[in-house]
Residue frames as qw, qx, qy, qz and C-alpha x, y, z in Angstrom:
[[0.643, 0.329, -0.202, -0.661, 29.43, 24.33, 31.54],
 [0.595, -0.048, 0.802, -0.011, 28.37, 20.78, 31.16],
 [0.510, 0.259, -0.516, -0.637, 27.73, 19.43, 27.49],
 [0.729, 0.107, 0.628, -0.251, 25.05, 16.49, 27.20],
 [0.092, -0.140, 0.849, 0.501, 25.48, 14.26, 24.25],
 [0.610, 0.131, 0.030, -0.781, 22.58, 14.04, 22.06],
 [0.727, -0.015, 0.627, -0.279, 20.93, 10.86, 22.14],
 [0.086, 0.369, -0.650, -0.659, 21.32, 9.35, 18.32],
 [0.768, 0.361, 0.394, -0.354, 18.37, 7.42, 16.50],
 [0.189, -0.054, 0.874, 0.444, 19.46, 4.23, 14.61],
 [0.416, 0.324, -0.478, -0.702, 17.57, 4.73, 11.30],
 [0.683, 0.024, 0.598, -0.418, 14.40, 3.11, 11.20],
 [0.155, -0.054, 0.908, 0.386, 14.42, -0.49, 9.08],
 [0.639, 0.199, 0.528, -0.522, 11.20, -1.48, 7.18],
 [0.197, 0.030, 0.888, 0.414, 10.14, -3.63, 4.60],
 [0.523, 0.034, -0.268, -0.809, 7.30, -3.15, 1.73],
 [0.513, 0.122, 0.707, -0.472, 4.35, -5.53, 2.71],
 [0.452, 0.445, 0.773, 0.005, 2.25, -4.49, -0.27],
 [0.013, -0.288, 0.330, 0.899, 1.96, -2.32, -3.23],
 [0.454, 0.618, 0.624, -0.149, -1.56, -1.45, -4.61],
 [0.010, -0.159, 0.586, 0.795, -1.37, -0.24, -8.82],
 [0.618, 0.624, 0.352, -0.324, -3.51, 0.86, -11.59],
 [0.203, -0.298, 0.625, 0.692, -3.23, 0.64, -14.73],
 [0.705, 0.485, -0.118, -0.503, -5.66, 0.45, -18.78],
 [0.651, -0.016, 0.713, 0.258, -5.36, -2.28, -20.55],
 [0.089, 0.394, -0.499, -0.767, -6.56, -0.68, -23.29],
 [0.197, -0.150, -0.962, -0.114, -9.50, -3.52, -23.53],
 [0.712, -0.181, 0.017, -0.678, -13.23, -3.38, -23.21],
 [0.011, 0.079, -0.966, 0.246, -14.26, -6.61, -20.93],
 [0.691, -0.248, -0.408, -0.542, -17.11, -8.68, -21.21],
 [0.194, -0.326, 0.767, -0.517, -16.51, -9.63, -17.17],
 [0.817, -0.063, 0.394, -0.416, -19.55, -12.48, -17.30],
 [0.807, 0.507, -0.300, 0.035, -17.79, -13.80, -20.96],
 [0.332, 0.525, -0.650, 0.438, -14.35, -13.90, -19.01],
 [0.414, -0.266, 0.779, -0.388, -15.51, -15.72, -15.41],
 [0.898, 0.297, -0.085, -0.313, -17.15, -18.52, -18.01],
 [0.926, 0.337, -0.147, 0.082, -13.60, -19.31, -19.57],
 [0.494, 0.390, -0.661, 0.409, -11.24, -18.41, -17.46],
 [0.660, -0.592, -0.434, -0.160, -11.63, -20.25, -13.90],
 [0.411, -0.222, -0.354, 0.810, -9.01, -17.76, -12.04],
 [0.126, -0.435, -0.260, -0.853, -11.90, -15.21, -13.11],
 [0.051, -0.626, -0.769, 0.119, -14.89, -15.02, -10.18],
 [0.315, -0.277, -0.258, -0.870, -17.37, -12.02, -11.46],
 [0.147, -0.496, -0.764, 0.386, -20.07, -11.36, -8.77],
 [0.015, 0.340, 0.116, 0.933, -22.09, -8.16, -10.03],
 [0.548, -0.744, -0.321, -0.207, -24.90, -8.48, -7.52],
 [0.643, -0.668, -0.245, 0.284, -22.02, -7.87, -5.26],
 [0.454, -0.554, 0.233, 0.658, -19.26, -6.05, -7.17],
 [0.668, 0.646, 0.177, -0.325, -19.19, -4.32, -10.02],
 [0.238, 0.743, -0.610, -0.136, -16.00, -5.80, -10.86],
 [0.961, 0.084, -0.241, 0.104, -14.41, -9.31, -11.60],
 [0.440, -0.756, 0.471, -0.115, -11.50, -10.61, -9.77],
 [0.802, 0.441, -0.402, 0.020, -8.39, -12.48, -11.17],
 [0.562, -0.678, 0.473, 0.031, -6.11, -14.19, -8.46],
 [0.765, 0.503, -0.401, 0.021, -3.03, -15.60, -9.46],
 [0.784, -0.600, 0.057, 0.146, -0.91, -17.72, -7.36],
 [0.846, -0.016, 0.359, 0.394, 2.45, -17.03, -9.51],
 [0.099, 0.034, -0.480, 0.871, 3.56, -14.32, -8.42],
 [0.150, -0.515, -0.659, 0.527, 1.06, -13.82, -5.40],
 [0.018, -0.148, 0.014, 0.989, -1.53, -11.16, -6.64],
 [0.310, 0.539, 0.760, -0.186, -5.05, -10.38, -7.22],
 [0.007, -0.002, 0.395, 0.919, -6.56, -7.97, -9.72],
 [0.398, 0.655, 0.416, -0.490, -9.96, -6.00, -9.87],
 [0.169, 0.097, 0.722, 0.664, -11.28, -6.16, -13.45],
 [0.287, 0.567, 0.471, -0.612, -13.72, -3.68, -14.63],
 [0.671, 0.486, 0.543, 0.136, -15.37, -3.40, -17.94],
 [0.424, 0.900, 0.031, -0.095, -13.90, -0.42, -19.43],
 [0.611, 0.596, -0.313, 0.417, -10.33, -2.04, -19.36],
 [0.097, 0.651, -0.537, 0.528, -9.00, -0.79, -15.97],
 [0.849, -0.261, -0.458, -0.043, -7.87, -2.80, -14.01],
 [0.344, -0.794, 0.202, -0.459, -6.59, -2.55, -10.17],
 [0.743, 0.167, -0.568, 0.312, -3.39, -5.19, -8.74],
 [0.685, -0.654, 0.093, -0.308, -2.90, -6.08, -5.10],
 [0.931, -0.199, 0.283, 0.115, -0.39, -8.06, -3.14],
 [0.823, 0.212, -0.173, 0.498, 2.84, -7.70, -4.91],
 [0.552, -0.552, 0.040, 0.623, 6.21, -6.12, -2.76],
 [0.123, -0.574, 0.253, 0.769, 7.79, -4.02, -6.00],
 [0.329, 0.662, -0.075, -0.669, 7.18, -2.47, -9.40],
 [0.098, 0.357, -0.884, -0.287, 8.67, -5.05, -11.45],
 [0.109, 0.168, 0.954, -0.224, 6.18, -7.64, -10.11],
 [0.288, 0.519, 0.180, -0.785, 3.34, -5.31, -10.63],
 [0.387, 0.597, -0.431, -0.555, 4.43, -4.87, -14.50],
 [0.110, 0.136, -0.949, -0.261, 5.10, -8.77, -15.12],
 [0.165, 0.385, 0.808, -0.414, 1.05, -9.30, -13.62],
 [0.430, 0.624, 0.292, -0.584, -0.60, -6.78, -15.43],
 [0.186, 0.483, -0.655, -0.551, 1.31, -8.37, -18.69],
 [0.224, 0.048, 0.958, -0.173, 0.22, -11.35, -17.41],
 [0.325, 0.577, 0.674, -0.326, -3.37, -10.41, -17.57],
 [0.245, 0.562, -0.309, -0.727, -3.14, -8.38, -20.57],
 [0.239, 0.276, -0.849, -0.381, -2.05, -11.60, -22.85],
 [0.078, 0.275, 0.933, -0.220, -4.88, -13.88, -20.49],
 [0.156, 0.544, 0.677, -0.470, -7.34, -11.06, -21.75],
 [0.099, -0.382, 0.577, 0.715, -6.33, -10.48, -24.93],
 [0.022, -0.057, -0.953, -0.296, -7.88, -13.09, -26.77],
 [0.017, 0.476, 0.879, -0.011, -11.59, -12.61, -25.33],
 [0.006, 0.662, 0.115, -0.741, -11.58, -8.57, -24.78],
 [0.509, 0.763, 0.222, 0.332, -12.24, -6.03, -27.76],
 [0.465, 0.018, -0.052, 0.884, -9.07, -3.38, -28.24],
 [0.018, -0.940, -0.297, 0.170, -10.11, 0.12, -27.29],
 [0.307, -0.806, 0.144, 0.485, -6.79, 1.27, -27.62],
 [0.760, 0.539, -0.344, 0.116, -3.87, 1.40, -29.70],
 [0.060, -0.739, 0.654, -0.148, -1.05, 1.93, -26.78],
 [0.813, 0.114, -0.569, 0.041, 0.95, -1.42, -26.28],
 [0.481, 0.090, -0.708, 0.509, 1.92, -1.23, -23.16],
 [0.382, -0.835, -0.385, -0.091, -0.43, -0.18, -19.84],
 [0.173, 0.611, -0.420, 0.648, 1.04, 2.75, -18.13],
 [0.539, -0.275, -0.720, 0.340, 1.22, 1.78, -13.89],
 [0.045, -0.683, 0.311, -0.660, 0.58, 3.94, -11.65],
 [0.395, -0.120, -0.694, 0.590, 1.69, 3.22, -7.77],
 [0.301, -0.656, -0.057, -0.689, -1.41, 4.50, -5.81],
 [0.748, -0.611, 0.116, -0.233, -0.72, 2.68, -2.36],
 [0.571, 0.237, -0.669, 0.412, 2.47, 1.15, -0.53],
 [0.663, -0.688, -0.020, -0.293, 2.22, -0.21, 2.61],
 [0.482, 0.391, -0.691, 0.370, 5.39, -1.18, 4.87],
 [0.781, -0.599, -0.163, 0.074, 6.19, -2.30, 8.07],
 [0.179, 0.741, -0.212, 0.612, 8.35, -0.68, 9.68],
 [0.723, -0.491, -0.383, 0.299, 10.49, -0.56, 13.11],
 [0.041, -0.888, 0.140, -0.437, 11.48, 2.88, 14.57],
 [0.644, 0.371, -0.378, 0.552, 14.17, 1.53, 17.19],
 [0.048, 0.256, -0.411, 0.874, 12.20, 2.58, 20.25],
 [0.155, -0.547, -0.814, 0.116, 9.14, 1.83, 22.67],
 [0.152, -0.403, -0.432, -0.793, 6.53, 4.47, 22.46],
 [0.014, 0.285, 0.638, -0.716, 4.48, 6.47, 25.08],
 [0.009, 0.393, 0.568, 0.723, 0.98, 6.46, 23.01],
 [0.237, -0.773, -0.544, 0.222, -1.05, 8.02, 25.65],
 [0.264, -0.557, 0.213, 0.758, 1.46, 10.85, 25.78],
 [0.235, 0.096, 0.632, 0.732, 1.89, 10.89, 22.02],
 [0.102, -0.654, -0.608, -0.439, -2.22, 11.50, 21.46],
 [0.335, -0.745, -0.445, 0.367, -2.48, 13.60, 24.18],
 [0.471, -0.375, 0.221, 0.767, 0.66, 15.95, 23.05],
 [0.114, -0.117, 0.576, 0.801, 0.23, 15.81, 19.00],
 [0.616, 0.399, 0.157, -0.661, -2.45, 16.94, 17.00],
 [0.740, 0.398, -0.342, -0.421, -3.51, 14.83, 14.15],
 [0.063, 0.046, -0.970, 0.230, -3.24, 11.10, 16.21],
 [0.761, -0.242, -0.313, -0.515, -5.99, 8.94, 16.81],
 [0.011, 0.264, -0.874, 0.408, -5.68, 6.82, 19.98],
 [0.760, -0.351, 0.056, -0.544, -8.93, 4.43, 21.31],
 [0.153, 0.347, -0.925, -0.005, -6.95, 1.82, 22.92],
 [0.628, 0.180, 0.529, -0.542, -10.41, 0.37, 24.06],
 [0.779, 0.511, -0.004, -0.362, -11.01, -0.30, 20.49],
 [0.748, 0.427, -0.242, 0.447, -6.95, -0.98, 18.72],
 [0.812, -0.370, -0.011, 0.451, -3.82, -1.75, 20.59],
 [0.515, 0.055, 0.280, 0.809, -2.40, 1.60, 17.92],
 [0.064, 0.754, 0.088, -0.648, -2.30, 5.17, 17.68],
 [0.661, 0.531, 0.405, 0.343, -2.76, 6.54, 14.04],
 [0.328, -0.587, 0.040, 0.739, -0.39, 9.12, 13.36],
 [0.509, 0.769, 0.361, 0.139, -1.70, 11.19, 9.63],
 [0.273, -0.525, 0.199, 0.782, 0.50, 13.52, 7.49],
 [0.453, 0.760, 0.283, -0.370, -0.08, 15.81, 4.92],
 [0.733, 0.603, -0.302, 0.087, 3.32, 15.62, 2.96],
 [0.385, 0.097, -0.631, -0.667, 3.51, 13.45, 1.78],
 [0.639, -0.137, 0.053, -0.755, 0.33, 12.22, 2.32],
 [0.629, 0.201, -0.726, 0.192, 0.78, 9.06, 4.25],
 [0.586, -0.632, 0.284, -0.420, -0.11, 7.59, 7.86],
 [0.383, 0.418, -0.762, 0.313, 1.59, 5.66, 10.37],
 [0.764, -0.457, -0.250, -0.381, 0.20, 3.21, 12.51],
 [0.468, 0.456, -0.625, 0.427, 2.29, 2.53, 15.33],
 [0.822, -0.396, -0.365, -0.187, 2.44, 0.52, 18.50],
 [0.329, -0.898, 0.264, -0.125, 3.88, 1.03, 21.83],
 [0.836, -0.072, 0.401, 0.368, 6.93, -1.90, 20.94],
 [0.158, -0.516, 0.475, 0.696, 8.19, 0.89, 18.42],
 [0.412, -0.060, 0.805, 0.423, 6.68, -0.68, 15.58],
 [0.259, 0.384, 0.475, -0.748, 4.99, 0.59, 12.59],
 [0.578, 0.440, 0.589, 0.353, 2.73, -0.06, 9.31],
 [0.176, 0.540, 0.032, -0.822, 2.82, 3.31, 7.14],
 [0.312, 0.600, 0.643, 0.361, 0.19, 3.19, 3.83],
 [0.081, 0.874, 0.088, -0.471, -0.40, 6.37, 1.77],
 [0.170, -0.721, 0.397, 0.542, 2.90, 6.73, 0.61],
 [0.706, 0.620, 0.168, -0.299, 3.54, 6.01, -2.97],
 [0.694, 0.550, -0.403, 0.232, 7.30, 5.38, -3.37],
 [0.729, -0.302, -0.451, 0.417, 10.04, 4.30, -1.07],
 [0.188, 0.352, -0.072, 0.914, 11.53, 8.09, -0.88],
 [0.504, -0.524, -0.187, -0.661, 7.86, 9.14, 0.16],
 [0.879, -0.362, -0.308, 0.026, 8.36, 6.24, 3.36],
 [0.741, 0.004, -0.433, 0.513, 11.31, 6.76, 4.09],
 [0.050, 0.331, -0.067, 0.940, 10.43, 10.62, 4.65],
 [0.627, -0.478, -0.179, -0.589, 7.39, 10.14, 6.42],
 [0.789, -0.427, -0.147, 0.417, 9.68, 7.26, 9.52],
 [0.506, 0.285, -0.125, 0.804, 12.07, 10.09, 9.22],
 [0.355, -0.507, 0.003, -0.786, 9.38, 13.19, 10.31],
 [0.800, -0.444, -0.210, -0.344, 7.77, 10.42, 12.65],
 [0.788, -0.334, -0.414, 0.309, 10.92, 9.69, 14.45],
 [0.260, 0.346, -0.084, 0.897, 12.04, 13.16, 14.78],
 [0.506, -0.424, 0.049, -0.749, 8.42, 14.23, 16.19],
 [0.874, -0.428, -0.182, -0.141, 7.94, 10.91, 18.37],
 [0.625, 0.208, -0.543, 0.521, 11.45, 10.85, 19.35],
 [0.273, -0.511, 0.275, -0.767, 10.13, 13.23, 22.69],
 [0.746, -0.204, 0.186, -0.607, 7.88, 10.53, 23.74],
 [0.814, 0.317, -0.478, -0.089, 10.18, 7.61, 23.18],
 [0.854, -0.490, 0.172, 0.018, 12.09, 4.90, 25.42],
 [0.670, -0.389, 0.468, 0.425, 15.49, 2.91, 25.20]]
């Protein structure tokens, strides 16, 4: 009887990119009264029905919409988030009418995107061919899209091993979703 050692998979590394949040302010907006006086404001309604607040300190943008909710881009973690949407609370304080009473906006985390490296080179012809619920047109993108359902979260991923996953909503969710994806792509993997 011969025993074969099972190959091991070093635990894929990745890093948040970007974290997309809502949140109330608690604030009716007069969005043409606010791009007037404040000039990090630009309000296009022929094209959006929202204003847009970009701040270079910490790196982030914000969709501003008139009943108060507003919609933060571009920061890496939760903290950042919460110090931006104070940020813009106290910058929109002064010109807004209160709707609420709550002091504080609740967050919610509705997108995280990472990059990600899985620690292996990737057979995506194989892979789409094999698994259901992949997208492959390398004619079109150099990546296969790989989709799950929980937790609800996809994984773009290139034949260098590397991948972006968006969807997921906490790090727990990510880490579970390069965990399933190297378990199921580990068949179709290299060195």
């Amino acid at each position: 009887m011969v025993l074969v050692a099972k190959k091991r998979l070093k635990k894929p590394d990745y890093v948040i990119t970007n974290m997309v949040a809502s949140a109330s302010l608690g604030l009716e907006l007069d969005l043409y009264n606010l791009a007037l006086q404040i000039p990090e404001i630009d309000y296009e309604p022929d094209q959006f029905p929202g204003a847009i607040l970009k701040f270079d300190k910490p790196k982030a943008s914000l969709l501003l919409f008139k009943n108060g909710k507003v919609v933060c881009v571009g920061c890496k973690d939760r903290e950042t988030i919460e110090k931006v949407i104070n940020k813009t609370l106290k910058m929109l304080r002064p010109y807004a009418r209160k709707i609420t009473k709550t002091k504080k906006p609740k967050v919610d985390i509705t997108n995280i995107v990472a990059a990600a490296d899985l620690h292996v080179t990737l057979d995506l012809y194989k892979i789409a061919y094999k698994l259901r619920d992949v997208e492959y047109e390398p004619d079109q993108f150099p990546g296969a899209i790989l989709k799950f359902d929980k937790p609800k979260a996809s994984l773009l991923l290139f034949k260098n091993g590397k991948a972006i996953c968006a969807g997921a909503k906490n790090r727990q969710e990510i880490e579970e979703v390069l965990k399933k994806a190297q378990k199921l792509l580990s068949p179709y993997a290299g060195k």
